[in-house]
C-alpha positions, 0 to 999 in steps of 0.5 A: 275065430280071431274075434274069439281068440281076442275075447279069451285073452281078455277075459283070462287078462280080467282074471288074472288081475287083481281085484281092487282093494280099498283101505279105510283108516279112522282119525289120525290125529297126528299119529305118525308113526302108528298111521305109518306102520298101518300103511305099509301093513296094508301093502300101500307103501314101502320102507321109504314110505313110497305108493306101492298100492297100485289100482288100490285106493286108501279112504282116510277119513279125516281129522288129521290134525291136532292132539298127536304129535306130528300132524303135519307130517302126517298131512305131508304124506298124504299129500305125497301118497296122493300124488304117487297114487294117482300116478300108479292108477290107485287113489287116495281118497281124503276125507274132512274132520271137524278139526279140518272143518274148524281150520277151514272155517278159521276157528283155530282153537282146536287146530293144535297150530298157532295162529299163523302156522293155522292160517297156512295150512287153512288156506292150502286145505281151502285149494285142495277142497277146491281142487277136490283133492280132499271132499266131505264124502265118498261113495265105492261099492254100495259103501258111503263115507263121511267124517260123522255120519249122515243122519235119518234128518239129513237123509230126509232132507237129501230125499227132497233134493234128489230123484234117487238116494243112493250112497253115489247120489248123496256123496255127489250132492254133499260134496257139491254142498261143502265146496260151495260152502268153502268158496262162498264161506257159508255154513249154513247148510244142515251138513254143518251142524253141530249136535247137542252131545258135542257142545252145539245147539242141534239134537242131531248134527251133521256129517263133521260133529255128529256123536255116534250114539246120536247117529244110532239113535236117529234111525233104526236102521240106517237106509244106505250103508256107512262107514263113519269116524269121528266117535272113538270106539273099542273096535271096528265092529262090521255088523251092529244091526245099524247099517253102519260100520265106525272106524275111529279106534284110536291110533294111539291105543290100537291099529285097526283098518277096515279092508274091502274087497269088491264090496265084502268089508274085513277088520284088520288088526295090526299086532 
């Protein structure tokens, strides 16, 4: 009878708490202000732009850095939500651009910064891939996350590389990739690419340069579900036949962020 009784409180326990929920936002490139309003629209910090997102988990999917106006603080605030986060049993789960790839591989050109203050934030972004407090890619719910998007070339080159292609197996593999990239400074890896439509000598790119039409055209149908950036587009759009849901909308012209619950995607749209 006891064992029951324990049994029943759990499962009204289970019930009664909230269901995670997971916060996407696209390139912020050093859109403070609208990036801030986003947050705390989504319930993830408050007024004195503290973590109020408890268990919930904010995905930011890299490029942070240059064109806007305050990148740096933009950076400083992750930093701090990250930490506030990981206190309150949520997650703030960071993602590398091209622009942070860039700074990481001390090509400073597009970095916004100049060459010292580069050099400084190259080498802090070099400890937190490290530490794995920022990766290439994550896996949640079915849902794989990258900067660009992988592409049918890579998938099959993942393939001979793994017992099994899930968004879980492939989000460990390239994060496994990437950090040691980072620490023996080796590019050479597919992953690194940088496709034809971005100025680079591949017709397909990796998960930092790919052009989105590129990704599209790869496959017909994408054989894990993404969630990408990178390549701006007019709107978060969840069903485009593709297998894959773009995030980039431009802070600077609109504020959209895509929420899941459980494993159900929803737009969301900042008026």
């Amino acid at each position: 009878m006891r064992q029951f009784c324990y049994t029943v409180i759990i499962l009204f326990m289970q019930e009664q708490r909230p269901q995670r929920q997971v916060v996407v936002i696209g390139d912020v490139h050093g859109q403070y202000e609208p990036f801030v309003i986003m947050l705390r629209h989504a319930g993830l910090i408050d007024g004195d732009l503290k973590w109020t997102g408890g268990r919930n988990r904010l995905v930011q999917m890299g490029d942070i850095f240059d064109r806007g106006p305050k990148p740096r603080q933009v950076d400083d605030l992750l930093d701090s939500l990250q930490r506030q986060a990981n206190a309150s049993q949520g997650e703030v789960i960071r993602l590398v651009g091209n622009h942070e790839l860039e700074l990481l591989m001390s090509n400073f050109l597009i970095s916004g910064f100049n060459k010292e203050e580069a050099k400084l934030v190259r080498d802090k972004l070099k400890r937190q891939v490290l530490d794995f407090e920022i990766r290439a890619a994550y896996a949640y719910k079915g849902f794989l996350f990258t900067h660009a998007g992988v592409t049918h070339k890579l998938m099959k080159i993942f393939k001979m590389q793994l017992d099994e292609l899930t968004e879980n197996n492939v989000a460990i593999l390239t994060n496994m990739i990437f950090r040691e990239a980072i620490k023996h400074e080796f590019f050479r890896h597919p992953i690194f690419n940088i496709s034809i439509h971005r100025s680079g000598t591949d017709k397909f790119g990796g998960i930092f340069w790919e052009d989105l039409d590129d990704l599209l055209a790869s496959c017909p149908r994408s054989e894990l579900r993404q969630v990408v950036g990178h390549t701006q587009v007019d709107e978060i759009v969840l069903d485009n036949g593709r297998n894959i849901i773009p995030v980039d909308v431009g802070l600077h012209r609109k504020m959209q962020y895509l929420r899941l619950v459980g494993d159900q995607p929803e737009v969301v749209t900042v008026t």
